[in-house]
DSSP file (Angstrom, degrees, kcal/mol; ACC not computed):
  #  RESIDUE AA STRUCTURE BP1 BP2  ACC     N-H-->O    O-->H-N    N-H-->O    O-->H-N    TCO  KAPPA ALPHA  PHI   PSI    X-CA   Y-CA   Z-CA
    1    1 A X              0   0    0      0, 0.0     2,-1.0     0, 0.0     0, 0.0   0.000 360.0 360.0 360.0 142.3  -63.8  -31.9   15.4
    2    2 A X        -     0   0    0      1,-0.2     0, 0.0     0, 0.0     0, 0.0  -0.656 360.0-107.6 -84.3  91.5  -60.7  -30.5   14.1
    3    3 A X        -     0   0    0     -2,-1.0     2,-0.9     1,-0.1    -1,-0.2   0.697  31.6-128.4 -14.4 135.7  -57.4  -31.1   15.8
    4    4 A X        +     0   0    0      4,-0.1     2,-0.3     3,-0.0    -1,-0.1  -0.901  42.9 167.6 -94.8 122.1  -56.0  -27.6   17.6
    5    5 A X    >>  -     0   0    0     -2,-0.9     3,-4.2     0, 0.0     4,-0.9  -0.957  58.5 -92.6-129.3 152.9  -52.5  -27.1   16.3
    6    6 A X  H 3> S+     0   0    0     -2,-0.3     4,-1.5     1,-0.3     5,-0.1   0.494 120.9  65.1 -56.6 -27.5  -50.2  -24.5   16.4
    7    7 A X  H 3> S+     0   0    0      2,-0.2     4,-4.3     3,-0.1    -1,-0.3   0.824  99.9  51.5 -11.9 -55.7  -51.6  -23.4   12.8
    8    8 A X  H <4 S+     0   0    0     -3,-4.2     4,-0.4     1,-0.2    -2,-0.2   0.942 106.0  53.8 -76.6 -38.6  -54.8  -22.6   14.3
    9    9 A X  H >X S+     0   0    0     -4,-0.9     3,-1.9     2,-0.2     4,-1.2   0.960 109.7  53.1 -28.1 -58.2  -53.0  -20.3   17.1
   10   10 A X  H 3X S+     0   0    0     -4,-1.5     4,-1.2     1,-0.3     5,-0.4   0.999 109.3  46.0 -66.9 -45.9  -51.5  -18.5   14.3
   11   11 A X  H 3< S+     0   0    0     -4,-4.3     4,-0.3    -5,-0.1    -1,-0.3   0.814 107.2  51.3 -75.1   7.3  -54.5  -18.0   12.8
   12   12 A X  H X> S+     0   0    0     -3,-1.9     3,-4.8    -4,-0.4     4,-2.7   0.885 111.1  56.1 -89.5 -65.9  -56.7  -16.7   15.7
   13   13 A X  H >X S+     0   0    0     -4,-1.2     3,-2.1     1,-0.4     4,-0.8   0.427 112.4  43.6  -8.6 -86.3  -53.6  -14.1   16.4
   14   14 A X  H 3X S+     0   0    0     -4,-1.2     4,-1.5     1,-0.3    -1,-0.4   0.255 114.2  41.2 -41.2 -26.9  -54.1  -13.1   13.1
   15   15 A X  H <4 S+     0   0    0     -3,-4.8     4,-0.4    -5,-0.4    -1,-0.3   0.724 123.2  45.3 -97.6 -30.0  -57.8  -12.7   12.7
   16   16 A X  H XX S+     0   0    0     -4,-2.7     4,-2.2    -3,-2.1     3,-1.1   0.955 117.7  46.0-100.3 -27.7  -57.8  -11.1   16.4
   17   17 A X  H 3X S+     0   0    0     -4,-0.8     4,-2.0    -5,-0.4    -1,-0.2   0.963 112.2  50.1 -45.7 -54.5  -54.6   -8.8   15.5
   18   18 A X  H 3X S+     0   0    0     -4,-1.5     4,-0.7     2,-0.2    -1,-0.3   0.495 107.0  47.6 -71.2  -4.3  -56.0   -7.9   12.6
   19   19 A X  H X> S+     0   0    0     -3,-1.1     4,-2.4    -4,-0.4     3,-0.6   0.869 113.9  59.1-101.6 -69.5  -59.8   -6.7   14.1
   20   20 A X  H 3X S+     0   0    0     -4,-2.2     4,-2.0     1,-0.3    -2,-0.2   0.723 104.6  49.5 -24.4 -55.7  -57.4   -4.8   16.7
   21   21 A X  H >X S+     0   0    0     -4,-2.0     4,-4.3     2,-0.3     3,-0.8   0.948 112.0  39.9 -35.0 -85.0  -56.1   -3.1   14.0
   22   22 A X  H <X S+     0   0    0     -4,-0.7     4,-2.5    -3,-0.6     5,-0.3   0.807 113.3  55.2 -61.0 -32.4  -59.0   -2.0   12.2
   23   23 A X  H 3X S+     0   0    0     -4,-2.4     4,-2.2     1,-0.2    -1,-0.3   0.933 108.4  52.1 -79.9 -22.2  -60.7   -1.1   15.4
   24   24 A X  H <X S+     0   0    0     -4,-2.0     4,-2.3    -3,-0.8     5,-0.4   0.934 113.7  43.3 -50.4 -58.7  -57.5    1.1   16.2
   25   25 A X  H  X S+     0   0    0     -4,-4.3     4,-3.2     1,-0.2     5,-0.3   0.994 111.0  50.8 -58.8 -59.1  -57.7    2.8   13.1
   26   26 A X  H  X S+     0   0    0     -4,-2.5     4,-0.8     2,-0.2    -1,-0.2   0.908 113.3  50.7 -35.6 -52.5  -61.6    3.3   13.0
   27   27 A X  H >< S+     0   0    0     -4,-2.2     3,-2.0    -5,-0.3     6,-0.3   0.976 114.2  43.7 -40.7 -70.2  -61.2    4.8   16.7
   28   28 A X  H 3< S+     0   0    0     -4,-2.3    -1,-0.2     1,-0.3    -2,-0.2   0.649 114.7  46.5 -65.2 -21.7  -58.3    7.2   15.5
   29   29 A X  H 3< S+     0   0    0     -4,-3.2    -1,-0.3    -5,-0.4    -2,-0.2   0.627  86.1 120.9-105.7 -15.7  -60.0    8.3   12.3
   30   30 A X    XX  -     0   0    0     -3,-2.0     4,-1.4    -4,-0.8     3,-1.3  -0.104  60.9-140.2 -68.6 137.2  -63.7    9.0   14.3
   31   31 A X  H 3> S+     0   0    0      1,-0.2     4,-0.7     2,-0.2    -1,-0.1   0.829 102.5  69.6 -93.1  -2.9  -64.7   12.5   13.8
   32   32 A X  H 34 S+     0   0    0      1,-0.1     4,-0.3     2,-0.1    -1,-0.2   0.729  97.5  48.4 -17.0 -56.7  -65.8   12.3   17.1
   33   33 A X  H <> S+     0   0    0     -3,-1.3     4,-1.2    -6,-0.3     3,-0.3   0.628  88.8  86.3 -71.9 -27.2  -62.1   12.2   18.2
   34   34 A X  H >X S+     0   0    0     -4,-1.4     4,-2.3     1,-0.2     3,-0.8   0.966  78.7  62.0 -65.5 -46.0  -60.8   15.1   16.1
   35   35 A X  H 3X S+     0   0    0     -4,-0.7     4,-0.5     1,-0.2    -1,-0.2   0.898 109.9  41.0  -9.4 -72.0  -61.5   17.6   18.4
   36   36 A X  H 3> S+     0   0    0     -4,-0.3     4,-1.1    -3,-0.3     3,-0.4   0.805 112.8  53.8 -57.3 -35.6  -59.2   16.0   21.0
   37   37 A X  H XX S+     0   0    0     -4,-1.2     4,-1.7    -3,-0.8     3,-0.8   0.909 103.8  49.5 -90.2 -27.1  -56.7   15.2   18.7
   38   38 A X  H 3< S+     0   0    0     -4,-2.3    -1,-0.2     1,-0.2    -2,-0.2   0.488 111.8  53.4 -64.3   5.1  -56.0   18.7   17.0
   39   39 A X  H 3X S+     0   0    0     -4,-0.5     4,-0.5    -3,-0.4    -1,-0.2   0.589 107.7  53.4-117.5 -27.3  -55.8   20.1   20.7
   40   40 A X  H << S+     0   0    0     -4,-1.1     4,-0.3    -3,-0.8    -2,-0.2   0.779 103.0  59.5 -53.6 -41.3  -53.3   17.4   21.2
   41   41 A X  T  < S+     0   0    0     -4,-1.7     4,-0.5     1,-0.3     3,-0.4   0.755 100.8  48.9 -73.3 -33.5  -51.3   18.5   18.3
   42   42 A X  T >> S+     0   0    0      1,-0.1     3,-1.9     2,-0.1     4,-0.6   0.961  78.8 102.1 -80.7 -34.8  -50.5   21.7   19.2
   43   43 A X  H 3X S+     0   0    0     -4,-0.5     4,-1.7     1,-0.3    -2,-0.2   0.435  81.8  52.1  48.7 -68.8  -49.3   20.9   22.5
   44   44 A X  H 3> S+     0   0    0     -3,-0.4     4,-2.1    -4,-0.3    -1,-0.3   0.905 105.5  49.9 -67.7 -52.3  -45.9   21.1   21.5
   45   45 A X  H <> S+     0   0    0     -3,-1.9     4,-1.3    -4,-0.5    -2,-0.3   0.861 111.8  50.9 -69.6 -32.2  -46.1   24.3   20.1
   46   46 A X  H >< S+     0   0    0     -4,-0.6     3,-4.7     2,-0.2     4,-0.4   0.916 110.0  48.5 -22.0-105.4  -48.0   25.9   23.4
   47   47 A X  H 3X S+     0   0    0     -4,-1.7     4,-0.9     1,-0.3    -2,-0.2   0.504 104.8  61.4 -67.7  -8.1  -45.8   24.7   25.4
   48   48 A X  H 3< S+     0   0    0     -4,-2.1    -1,-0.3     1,-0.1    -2,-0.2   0.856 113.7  38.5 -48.5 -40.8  -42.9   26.2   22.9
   49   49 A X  T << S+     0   0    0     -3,-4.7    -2,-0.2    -4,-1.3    -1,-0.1   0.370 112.5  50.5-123.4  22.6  -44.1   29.6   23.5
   50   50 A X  T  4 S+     0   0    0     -4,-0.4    -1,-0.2    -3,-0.2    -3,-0.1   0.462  83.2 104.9-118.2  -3.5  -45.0   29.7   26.9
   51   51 A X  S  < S-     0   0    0     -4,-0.9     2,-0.4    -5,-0.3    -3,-0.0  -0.232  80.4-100.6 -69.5 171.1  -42.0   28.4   28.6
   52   52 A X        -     0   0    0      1,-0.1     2,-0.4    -3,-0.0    -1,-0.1  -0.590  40.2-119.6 -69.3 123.0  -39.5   30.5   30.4
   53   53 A X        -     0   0    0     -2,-0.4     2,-0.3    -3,-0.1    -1,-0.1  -0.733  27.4-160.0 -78.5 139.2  -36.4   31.1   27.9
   54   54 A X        -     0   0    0     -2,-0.4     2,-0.6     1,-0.0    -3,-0.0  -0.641  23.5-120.1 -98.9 158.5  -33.4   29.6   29.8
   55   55 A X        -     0   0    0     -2,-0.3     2,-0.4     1,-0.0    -2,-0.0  -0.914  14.2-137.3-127.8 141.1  -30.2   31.1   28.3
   56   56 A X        -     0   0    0     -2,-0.6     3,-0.1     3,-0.0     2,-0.1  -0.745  17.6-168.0-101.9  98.4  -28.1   29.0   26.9
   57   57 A X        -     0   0    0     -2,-0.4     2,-0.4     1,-0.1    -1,-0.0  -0.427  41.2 -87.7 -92.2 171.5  -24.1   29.8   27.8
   58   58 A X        -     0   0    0      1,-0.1     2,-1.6    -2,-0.1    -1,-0.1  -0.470  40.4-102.1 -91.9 153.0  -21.4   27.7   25.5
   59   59 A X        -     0   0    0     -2,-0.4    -1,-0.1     1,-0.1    -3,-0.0  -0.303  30.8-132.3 -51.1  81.3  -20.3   24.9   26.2
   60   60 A X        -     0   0    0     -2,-1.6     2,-0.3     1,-0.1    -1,-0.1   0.248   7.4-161.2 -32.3 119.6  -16.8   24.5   27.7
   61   61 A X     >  -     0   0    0      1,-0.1     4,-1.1     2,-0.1    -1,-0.1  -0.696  11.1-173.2 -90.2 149.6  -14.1   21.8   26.4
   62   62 A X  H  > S+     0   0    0     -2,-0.3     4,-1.2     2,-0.2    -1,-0.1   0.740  87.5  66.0-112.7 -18.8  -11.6   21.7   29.6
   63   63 A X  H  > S+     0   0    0      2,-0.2     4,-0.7     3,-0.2    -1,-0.1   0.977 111.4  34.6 -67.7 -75.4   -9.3   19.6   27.5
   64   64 A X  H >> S+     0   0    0      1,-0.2     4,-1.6     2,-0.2     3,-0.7   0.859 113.8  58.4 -72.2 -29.7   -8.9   23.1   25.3
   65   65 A X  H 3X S+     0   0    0     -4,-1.1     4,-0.6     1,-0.2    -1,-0.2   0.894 103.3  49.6 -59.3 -15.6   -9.1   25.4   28.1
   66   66 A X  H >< S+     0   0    0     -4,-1.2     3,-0.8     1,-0.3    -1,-0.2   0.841 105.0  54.7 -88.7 -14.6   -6.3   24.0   30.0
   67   67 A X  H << S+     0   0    0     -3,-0.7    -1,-0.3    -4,-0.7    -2,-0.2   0.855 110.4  55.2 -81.5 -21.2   -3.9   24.1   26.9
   68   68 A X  H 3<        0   0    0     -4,-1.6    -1,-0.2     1,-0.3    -2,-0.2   0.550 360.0 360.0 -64.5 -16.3   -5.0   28.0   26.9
   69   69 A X    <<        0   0    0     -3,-0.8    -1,-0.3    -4,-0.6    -2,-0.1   0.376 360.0 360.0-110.2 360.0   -4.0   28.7   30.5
């Protein structure tokens, strides 16, 4: 039997990173999934055009107001 050495660690990482990997991608790429994700991707834009607009005064420097005064 073949000695376990810190080689063979590196390569189980690798082998098991690398199956992670692929199964991440496969997941993401499933056309299953698109649904969900194109309903995710707008998201941003929703919530762009249903918030409240806050209005937005400028900003004060007190540094220049006080030389003003």
């Amino acid at each position: 039997m073949p000695e376990f050495d810190l080689n063979v660690l590196r390569i189980v990482v690798t082998v098991l990173s690398f199956i992670t990997f692929v199964a991440i991608v496969a997941w993401a790429l499933a056309k299953r999934n698109q649904a969900g994700f194109d309903e995710a991707a707008q998201l941003p834009f929703v919530a762009e055009r249903s918030a409240t607009p806050v209005p937005v005064r400028p900003l004060s420097n007190p540094a220049v107001e006080s030389r003003d005064e």
